[in-house]
N, C-alpha and C positions, 0 to 999 in steps of 0.2 A: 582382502576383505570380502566375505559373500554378502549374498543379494541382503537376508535377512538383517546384517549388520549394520549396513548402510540407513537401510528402512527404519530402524531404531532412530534415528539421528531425523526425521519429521514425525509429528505429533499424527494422532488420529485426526479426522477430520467429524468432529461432534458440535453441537449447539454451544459447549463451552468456547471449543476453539474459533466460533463465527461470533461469540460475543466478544473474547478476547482482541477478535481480528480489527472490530469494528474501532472497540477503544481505543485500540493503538493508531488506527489511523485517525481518530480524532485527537490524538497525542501531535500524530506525527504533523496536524496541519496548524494545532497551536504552537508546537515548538520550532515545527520551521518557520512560522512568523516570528518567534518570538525573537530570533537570530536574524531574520532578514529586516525583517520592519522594523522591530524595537530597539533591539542591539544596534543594530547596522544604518537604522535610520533610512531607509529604501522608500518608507511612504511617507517622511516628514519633507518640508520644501528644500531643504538644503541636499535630497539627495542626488547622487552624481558628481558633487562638485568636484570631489576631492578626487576624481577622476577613476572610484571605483564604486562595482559595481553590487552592491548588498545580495541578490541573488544569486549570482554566481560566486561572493563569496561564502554564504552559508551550503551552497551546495558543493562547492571545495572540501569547506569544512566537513560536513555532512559525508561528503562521500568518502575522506577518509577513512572515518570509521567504518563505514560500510564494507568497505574494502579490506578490512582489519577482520569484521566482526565475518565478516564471508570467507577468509583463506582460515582464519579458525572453528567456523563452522563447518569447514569442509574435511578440513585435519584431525576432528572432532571420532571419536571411535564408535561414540554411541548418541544416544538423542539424550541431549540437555536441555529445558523447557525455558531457563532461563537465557541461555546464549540463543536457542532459537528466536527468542521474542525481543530479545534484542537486537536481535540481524533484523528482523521485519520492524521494528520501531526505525530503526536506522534508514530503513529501504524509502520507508513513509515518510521520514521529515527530510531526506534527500529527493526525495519525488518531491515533495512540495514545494521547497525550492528550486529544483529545477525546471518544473512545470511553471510556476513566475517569470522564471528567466528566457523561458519557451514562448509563451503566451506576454508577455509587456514590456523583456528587454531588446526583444529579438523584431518588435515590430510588425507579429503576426499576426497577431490577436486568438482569440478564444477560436477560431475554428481552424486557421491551420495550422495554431499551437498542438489541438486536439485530433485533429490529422497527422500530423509528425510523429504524435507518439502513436498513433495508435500505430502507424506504419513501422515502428518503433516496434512494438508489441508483436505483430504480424509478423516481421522479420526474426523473430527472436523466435518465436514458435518454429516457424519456416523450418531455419537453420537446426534448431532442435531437433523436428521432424528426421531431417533428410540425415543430421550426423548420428543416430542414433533407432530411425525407427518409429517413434512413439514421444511422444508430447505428455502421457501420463505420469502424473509422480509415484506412481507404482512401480513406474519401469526402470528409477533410479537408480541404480546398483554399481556406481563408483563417481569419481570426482568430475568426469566429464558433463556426467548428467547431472550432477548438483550444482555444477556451475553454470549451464544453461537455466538450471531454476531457480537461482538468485536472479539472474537476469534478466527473465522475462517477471519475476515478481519484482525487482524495482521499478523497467519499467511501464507495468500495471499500474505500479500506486502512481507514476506520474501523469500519466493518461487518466487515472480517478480524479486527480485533484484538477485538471484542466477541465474537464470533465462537472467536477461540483461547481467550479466557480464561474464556470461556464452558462450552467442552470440557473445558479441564484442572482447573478447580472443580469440574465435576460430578462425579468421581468417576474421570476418565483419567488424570489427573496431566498437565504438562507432555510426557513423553515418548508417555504415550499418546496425546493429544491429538498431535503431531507424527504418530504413526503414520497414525494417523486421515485428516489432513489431507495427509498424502503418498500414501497409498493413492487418497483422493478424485482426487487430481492424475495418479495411474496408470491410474487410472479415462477421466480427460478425455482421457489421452493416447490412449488404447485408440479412444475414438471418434474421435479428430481422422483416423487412420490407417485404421479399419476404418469407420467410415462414412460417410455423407453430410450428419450433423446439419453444419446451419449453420456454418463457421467462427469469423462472428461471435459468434455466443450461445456457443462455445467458447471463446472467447479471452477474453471479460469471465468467465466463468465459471470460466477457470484463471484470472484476473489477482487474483480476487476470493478464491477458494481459496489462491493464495500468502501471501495476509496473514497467514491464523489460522496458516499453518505458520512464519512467518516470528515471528511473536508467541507462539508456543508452547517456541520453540526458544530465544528470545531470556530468554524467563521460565526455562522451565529452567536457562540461563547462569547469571542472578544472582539466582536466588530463593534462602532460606534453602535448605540441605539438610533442614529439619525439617518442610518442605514439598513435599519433593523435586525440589529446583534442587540447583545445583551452589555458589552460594553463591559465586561470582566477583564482581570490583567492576564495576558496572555501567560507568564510566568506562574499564576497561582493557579490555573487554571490547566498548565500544562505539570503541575506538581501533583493537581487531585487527581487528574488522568492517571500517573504514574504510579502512585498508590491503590489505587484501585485497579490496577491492572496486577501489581502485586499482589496484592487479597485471593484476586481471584486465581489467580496461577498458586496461590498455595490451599486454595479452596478448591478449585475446580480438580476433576481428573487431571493431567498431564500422562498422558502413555504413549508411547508410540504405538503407531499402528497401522492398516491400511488405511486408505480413504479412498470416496467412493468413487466405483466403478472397476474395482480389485477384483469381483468375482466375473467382470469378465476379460482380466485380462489387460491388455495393455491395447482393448480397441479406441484407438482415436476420432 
């Protein structure tokens, strides 16, 4: 398979595809509650008794697909826009659970739930780096490097979502925290355009920052309003997400293509 073939199989990296990205991770932080909390009963008082545990198991669940939707997107010959966005919906509502089970089952709490992964995240580059060279998704060009890219994008999203909920417990609230994390991402944008910081270290750096906004936005949906949500059902709310991600992936471009920081290379 050459370089150019591979590259077909991720999208361009355009305004459609960072709106796209955002929804789905607001998808991926309703439907992983929708599994753990609602389904599963994790935040009702009875949970635990029955001596398991609802985070860990929607992120079982979760990650099988993941694992399904990843050895077919990698056996994949060309870029599909729907199987790709199903691998990253997957990636999102498996990081959301497991970043719960990171952060409240494991007895860490929000900071060194949010340290784990980010060490998580760092090692996952690391190892990328040293087996291959180059951290850029341009330098993709077979199965080794697609599968360090799933990797370090799931877990990104779970580091986002520790990350959001982290924000909006402290003292932001949901919609704070959203503020917070869209100003960071106006921030990133400012440098993509006005300077010469790496491409690369911008693009994992916004992919990373989409999460907590994407988890922030998703809790304010359907948290209690006595918490300051809006107290929607997680399920109906994780069905308009989904619709509307389809719209737009049949409205938007879908191409594959470079993404930035292609013209120069595969500098990290």
């Amino acid at each position: 398979m050459t370089k150019s073939e591979v590259l077909t199989k991720v999208p361009a990296v355009t305004l459609g595809f960072w709106v796209i990205k955002i929804l789905a991770t607001t998808l991926g932080e309703t439907g992983g509650d929708t599994v753990s909390m609602s389904w599963l009963g994790e935040t009702t008082p009875t949970a635990g008794q029955a001596g398991l545990n609802g985070y860990l198991i929607g992120t079982a669940i979760f990650g099988v697909v993941l694992l399904a939707l990843i050895w077919i997107q990698i056996r994949a010959r060309r870029f599909n826009p729907w199987l790709y966005w199903a691998t990253i919906i997957a990636s999102t509502t498996a990081g959301t659970t497991l970043a719960d089970f990171c952060t409240r089952s494991l007895g860490i709490g929000y900071p060194g739930g949010s340290l784990l992964l980010f060490g998580c995240v760092l090692a996952s580059l690391f190892s990328w780096y040293k087996a291959t060279g180059s951290i850029s998704v341009n330098s993709i060009v077979g199965p080794r490097e697609e599968t360090f890219y799933w990797i370090t994008i799931t877990f990104s999203q779970t580091l986002g979502t520790a990350l959001g909920d982290w924000f909006a417990d402290s003292g932001l609230g949901y919609s704070g925290g959203a503020v917070v994390f869209g100003a960071a991402l106006a921030v990133l944008a400012a440098l993509y355009y006005w300077t010469v910081i790496s491409r690369v270290i911008l693009f994992w750096a916004a992919f990373i920052l989409t999460r907590p906004l994407g988890a922030t936005v998703g809790d304010f949906l359907d948290k209690p309003i006595a918490k300051g949500g809006l107290d929607l059902s997680r399920p109906i709310a994780t069905l308009v997400l989904a619709v509307a991600i389809v719209v737009l992936i049949l409205v938007l471009p879908q191409r594959a293509g470079e993404h930035p920081g292609a013209s120069e290379g595969t500098r990290t």
